[in-house]
BARORO-847814 format. One record per residue: residue in three letters; x, z, y of N, C-alpha, C, O in turn. Coordinates in steps of 0.1 Angstrom, whole numbers, padded with zeros to 4 digits, always signed. Each point is the difference from the previous one (the first is absolute). Layout:
N
ALAXZYXZYXZYXZY ...
REM end
This chain:
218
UNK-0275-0405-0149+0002+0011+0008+0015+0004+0000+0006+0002-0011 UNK+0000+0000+0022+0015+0007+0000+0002+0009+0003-0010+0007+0004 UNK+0022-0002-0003+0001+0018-0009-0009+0008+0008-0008+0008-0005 UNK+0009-0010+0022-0004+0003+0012-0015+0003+0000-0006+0010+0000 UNK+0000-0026-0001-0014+0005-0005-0007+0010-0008-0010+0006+0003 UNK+0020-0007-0017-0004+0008-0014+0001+0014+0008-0007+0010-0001 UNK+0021-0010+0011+0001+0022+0001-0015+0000+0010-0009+0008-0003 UNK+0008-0017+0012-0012+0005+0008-0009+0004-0007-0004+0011-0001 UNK-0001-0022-0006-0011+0002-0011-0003+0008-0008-0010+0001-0006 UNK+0023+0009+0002-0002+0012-0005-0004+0008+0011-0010+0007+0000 UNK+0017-0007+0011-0003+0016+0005-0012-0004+0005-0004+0009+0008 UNK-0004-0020-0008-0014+0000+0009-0009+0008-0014-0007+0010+0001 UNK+0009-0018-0014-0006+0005-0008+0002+0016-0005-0008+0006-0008 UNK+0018-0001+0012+0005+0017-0002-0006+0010+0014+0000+0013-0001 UNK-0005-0021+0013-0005+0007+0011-0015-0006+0001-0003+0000+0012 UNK-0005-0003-0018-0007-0007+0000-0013+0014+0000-0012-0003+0004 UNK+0014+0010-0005-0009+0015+0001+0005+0009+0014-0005+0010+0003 UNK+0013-0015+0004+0008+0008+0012-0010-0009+0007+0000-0012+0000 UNK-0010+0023+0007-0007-0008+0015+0002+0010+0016-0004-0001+0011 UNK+0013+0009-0017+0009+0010+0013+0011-0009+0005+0011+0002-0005 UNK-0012-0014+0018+0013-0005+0003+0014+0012+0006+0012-0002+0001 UNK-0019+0010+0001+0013+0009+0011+0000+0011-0013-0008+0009-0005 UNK+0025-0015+0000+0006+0011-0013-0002+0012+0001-0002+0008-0009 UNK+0004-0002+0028-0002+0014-0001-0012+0006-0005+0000+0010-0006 UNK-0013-0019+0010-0013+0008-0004-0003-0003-0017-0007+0006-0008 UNK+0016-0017+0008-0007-0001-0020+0011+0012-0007-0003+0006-0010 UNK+0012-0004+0016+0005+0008-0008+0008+0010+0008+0012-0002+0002 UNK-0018+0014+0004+0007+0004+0011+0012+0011-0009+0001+0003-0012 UNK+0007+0001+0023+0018+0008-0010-0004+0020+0008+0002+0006+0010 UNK-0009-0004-0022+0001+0015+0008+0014+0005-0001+0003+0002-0012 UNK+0006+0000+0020+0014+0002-0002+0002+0003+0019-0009-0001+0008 UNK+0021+0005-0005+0006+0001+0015+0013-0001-0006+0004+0005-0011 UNK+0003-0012+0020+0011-0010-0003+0013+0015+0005-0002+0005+0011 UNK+0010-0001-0018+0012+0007+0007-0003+0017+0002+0006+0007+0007 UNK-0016-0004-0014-0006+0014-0006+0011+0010-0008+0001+0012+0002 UNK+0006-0020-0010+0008+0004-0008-0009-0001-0019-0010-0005-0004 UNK+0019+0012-0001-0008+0007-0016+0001+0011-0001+0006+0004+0010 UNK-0010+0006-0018-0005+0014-0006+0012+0001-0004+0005-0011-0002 UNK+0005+0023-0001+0012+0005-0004+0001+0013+0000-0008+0005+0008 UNK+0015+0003-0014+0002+0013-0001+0011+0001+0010-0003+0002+0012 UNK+0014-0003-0016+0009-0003+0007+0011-0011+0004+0009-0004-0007 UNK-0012-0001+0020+0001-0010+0004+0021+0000-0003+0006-0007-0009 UNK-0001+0015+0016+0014+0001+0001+0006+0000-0011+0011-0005-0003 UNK-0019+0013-0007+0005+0004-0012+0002-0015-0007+0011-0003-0004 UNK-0023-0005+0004+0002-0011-0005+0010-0015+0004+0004-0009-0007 UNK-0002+0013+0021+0012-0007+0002+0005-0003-0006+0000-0009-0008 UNK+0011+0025+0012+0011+0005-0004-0003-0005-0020+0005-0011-0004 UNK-0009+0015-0001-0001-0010-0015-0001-0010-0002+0007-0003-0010 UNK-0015-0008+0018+0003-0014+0000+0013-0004+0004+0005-0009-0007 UNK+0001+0016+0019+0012-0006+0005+0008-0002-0011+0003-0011-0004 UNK+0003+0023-0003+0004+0006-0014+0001-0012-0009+0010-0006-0002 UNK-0024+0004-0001+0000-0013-0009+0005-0008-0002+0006-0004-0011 UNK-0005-0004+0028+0008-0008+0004+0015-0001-0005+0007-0010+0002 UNK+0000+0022-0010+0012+0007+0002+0007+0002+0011+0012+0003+0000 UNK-0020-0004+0012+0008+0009+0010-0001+0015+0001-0005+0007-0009 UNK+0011-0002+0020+0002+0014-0004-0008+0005+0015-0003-0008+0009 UNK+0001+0022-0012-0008+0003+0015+0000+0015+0001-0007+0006-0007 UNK+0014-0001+0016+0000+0016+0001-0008+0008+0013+0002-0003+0011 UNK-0007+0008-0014-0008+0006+0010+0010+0005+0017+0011-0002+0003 UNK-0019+0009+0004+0014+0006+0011-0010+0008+0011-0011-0007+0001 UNK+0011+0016+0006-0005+0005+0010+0009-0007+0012+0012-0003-0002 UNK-0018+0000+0016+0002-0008+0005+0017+0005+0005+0010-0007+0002 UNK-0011+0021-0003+0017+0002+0006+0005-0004-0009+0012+0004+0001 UNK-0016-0011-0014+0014+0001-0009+0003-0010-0001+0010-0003-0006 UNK-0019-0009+0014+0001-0020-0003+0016-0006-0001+0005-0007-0008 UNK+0001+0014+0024+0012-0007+0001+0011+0008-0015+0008-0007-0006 UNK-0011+0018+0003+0009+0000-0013-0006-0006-0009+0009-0004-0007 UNK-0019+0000+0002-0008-0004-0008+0006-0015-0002+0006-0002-0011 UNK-0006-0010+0022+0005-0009+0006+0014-0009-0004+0003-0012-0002 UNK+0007+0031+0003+0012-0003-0001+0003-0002-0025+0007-0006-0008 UNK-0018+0017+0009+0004+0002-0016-0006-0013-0006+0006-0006-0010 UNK-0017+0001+0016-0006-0017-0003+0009-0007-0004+0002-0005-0011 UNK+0005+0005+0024+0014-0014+0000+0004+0002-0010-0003-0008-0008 UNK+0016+0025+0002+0007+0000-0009-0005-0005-0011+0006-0009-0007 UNK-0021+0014+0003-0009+0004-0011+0004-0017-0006+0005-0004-0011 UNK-0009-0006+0023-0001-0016-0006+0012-0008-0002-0003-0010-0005 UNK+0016+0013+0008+0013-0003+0005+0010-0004+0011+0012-0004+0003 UNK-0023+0006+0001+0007-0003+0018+0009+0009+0003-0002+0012+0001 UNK+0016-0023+0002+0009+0013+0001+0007-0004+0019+0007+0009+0005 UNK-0008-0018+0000+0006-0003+0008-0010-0001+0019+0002+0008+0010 UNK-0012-0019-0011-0004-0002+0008-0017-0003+0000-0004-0009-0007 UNK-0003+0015+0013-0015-0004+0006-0005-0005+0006+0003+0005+0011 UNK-0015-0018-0010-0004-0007+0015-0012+0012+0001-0005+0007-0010 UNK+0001-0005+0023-0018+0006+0003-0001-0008+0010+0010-0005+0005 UNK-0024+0003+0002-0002-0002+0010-0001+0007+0012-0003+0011+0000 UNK+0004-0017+0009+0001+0006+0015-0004+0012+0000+0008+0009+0000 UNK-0029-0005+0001-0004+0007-0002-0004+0012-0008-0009+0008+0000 UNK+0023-0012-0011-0002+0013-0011+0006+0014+0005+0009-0001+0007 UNK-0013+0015-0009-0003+0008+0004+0015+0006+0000+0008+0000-0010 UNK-0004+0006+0025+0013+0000+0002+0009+0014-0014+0009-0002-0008 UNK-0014+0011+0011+0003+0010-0013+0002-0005-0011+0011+0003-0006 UNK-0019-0011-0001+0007-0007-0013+0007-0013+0005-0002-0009-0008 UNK+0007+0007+0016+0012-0011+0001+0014+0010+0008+0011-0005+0002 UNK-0014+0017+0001+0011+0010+0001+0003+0005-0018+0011-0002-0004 UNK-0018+0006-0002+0002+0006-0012+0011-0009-0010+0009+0005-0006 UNK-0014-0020+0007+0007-0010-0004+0009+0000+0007+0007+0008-0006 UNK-0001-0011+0015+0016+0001+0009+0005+0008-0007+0008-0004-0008 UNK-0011+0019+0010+0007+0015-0003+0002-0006-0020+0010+0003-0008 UNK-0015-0006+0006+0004+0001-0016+0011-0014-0004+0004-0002-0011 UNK-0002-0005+0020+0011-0012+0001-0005-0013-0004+0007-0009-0006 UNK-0021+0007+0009-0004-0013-0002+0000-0010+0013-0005+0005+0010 UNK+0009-0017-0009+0003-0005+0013-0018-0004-0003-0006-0003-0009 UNK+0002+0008+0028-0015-0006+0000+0004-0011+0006+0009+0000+0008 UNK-0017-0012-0011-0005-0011+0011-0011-0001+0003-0009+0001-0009 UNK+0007-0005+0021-0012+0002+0008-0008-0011+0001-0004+0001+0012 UNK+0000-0008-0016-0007-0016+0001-0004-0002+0014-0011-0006+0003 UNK+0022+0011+0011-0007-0004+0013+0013-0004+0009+0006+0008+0007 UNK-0002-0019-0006-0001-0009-0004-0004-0007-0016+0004+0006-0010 UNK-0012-0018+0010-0003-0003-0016+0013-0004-0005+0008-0007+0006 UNK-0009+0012-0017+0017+0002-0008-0009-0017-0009-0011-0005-0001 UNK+0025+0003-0003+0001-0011-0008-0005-0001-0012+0000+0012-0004 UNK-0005-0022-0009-0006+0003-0011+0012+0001-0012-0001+0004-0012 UNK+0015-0008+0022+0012+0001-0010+0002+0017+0000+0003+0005-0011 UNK-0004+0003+0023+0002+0016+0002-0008+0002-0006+0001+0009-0009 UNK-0012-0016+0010-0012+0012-0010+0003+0001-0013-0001+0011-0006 UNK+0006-0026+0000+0000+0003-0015+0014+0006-0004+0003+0003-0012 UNK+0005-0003+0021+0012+0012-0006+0002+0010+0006+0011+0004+0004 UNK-0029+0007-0002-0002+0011+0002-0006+0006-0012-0010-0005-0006 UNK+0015+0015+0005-0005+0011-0012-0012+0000+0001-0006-0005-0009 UNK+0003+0008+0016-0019+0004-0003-0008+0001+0012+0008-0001+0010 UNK-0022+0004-0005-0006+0000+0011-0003+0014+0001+0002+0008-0010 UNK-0009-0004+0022-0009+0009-0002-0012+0002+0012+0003+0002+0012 UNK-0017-0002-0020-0006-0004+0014-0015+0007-0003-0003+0004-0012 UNK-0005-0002+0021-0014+0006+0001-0008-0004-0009+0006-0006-0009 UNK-0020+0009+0008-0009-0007-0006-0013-0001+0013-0001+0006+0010 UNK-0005-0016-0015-0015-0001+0006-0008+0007-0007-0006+0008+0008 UNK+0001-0006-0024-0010+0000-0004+0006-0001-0018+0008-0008-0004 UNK-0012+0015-0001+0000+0008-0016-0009-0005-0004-0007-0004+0010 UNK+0000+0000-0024-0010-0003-0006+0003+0008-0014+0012+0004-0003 UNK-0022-0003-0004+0002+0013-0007-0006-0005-0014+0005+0003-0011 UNK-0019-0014+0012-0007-0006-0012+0016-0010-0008+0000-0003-0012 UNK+0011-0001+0023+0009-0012-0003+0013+0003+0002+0008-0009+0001 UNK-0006+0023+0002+0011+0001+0003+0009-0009+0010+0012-0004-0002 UNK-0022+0002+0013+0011-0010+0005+0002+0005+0013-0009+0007+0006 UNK+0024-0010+0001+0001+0001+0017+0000-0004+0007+0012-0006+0000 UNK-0022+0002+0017+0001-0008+0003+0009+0002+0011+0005+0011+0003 UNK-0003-0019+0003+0012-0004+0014-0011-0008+0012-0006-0010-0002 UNK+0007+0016+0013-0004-0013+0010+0007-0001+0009-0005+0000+0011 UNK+0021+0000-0013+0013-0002+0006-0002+0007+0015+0004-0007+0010 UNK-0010+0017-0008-0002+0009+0016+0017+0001-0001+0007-0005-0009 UNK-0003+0011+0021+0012+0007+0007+0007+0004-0017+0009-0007-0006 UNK-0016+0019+0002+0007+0010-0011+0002-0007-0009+0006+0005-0010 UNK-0010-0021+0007+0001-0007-0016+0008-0019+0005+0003-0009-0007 UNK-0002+0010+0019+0007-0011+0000-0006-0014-0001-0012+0001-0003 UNK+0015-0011+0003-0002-0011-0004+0000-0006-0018+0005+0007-0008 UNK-0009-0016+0006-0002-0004-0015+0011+0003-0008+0001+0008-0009 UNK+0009-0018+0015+0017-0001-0004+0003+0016-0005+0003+0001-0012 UNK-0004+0007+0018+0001+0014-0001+0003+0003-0018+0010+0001-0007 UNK-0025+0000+0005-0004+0010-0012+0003-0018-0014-0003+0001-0011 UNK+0007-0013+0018+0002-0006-0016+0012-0004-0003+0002-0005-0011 UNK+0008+0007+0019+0015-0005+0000+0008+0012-0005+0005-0004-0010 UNK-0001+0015+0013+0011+0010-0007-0010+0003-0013-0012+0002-0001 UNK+0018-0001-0005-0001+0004-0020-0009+0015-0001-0007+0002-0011 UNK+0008+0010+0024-0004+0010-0004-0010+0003+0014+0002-0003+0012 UNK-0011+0008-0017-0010+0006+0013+0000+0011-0006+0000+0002-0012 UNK-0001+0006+0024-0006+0013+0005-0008+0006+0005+0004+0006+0011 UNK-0018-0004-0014-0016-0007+0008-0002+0018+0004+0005+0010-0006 UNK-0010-0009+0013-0005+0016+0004-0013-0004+0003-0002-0009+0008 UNK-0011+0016-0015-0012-0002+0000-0008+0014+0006+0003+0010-0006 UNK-0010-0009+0015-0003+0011+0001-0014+0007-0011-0009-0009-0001 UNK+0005+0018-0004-0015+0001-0003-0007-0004+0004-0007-0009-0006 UNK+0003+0016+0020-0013-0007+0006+0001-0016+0003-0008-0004+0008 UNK+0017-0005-0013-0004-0013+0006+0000-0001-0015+0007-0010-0003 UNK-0014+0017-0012-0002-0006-0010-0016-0001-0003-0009+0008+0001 UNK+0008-0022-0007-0019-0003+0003-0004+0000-0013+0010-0001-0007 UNK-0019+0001+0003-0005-0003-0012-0001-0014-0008-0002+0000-0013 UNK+0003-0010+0022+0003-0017-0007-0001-0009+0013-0002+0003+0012 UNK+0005-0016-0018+0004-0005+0008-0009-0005+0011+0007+0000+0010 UNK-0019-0003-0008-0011-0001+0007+0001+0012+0013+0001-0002+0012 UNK-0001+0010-0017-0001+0013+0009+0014-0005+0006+0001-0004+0012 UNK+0013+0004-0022+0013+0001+0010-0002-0019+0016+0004-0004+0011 UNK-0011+0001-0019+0002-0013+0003-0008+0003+0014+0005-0005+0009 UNK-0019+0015-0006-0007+0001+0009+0005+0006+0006-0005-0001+0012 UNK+0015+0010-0012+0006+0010+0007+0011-0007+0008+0004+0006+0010 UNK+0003-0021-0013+0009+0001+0004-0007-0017+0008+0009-0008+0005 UNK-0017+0006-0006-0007-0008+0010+0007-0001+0013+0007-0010+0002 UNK-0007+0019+0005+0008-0001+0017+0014-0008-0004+0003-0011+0005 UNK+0003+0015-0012+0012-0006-0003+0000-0018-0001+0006-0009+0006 UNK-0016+0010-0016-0006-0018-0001-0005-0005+0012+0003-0012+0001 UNK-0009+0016+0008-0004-0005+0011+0012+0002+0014+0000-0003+0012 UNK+0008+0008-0020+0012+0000+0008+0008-0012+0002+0004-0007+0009 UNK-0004+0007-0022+0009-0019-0007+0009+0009-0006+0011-0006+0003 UNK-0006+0020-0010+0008+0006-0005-0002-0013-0018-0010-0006-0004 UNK+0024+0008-0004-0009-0006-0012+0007+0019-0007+0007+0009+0003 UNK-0018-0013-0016+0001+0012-0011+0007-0005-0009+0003-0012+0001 UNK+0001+0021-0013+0010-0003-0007-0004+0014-0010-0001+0012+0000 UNK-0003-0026-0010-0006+0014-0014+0010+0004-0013-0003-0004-0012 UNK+0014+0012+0013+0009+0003-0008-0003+0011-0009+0000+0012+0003 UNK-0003-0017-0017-0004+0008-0012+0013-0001-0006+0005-0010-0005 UNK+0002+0023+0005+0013+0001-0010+0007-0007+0003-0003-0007+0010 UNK+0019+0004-0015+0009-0007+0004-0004-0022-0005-0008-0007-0008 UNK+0016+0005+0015-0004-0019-0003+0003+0002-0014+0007+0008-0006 UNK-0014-0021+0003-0001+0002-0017-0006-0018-0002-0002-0005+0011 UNK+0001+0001-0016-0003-0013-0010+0008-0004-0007+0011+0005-0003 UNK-0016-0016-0002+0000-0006-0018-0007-0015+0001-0008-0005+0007 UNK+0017-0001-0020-0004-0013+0006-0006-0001-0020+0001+0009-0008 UNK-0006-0026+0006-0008+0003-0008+0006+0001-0011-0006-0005-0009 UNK+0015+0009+0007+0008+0005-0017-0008+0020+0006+0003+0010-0006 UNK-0008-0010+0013+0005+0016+0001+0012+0001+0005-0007-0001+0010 UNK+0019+0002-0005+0011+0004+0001+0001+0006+0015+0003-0005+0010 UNK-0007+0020-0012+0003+0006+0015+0011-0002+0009+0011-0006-0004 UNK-0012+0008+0013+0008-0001+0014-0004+0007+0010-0010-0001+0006 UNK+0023+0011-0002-0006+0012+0011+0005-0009+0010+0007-0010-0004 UNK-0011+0011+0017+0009+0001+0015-0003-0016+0003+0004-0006+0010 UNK-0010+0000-0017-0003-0013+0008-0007-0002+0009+0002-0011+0006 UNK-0011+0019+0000-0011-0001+0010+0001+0007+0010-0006-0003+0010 UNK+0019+0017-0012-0001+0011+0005+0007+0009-0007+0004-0003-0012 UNK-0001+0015+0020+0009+0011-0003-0007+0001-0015-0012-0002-0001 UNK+0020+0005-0011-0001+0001-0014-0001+0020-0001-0004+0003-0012 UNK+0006+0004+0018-0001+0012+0002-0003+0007+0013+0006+0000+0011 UNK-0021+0007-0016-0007+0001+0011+0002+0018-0004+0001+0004-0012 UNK-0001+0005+0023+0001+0011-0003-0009+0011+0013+0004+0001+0011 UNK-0016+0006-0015-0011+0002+0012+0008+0013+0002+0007+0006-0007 UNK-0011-0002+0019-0001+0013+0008-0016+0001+0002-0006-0009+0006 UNK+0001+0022-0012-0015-0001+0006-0002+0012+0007-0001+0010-0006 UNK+0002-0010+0015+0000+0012+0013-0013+0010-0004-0009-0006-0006 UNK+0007+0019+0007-0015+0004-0003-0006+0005+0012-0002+0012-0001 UNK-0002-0018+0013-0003+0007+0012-0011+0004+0002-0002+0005+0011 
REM end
């Protein structure tokens, strides 16, 4: 008998009490897919996962975003210049001008040589998760294309509350239209980060190495 036979021959002998062929009825999933989980507070817990990450995350009432925005940049080191995309919200790409940061506009698509000798980004969110602290992107108008949020060193993410979900199932069902769009998502937990097998960290290889949230409370 060869290896092939021997694996069948187990699982015939390991199902050999299974006379339900259709998996759903032998073992049906009481569950609904994108419900979310039980949480006290959903926002609260973000904002602490994000944390974790060691990113930083300040709260803001919506009139305060474009200063909020501008104190981001300083906060991470960006001292000169910012990419956003086309459809990022015109008041916070005025607030940036007035404070002397040259904006670039990614419309025309700027180059991946401009991008990477740009200070930092700053761009929308899609969708908050709160169980993982993570944020998602599905590059609409306000968040740009991919290139965007992994090539300059610093992001500047503006998340609103209400687009924060309780995990990822739920964020993932909510942002469905987007997938049936052909949008892709982009799941950023804290700044880029890996390690190879000594252990030996490394920020900024994947992506901006300093991630710093705006969480709007609307």
């Amino acid at each position: 008998m060869d290896a092939k036979q021997e694996i069948l021959a187990r699982i015939r002998r390991a199902t050999v009490d299974v006379t339900e062929k259709d998996p759903v009825k032998d073992q049906p999933v009481n569950w609904t897919y994108g419900l979310g989980i039980e949480m006290d507070d959903v926002v609260g817990t973000f904002e602490q996962k994000v944390i974790d990450y060691s990113a930083t995350v300040v709260r803001s009432k919506p009139a305060g975003v474009p200063e909020a925005v501008v104190a981001g940049l300083k906060a991470t080191g960006a001292t000169d210049s910012v990419v956003v995309p086309a459809g990022l919200e015109k008041s916070w790409q005025d607030a940036m001008t007035a404070a002397g940061f040259e904006v670039r506009v990614d419309e025309p698509q700027l180059s991946h040589e401009t991008l990477d000798q740009t200070d930092a980004v700053v761009t929308a969110a899609a969708s908050g998760i709160a169980d993982t602290g993570t944020i998602v992107l599905d590059h609409t108008e306000d968040q740009g294309r991919r290139a965007l949020s992994l090539v300059p060193d610093r992001h500047v993410c503006v998340v609103k509350a209400s687009q924060v979900v309780s995990d990822v199932p739920e964020s993932v069902q909510n942002l469905r239209p987007s997938v049936e769009a052909g949008h892709p998502l982009t799941f950023i937990s804290g700044g880029s980060a890996t390690s190879d097998i000594e252990l030996s960290r490394v920020d900024g290889v994947h992506g901006p190495r300093t991630l710093y949230v705006v969480l709007v409370e609307d």
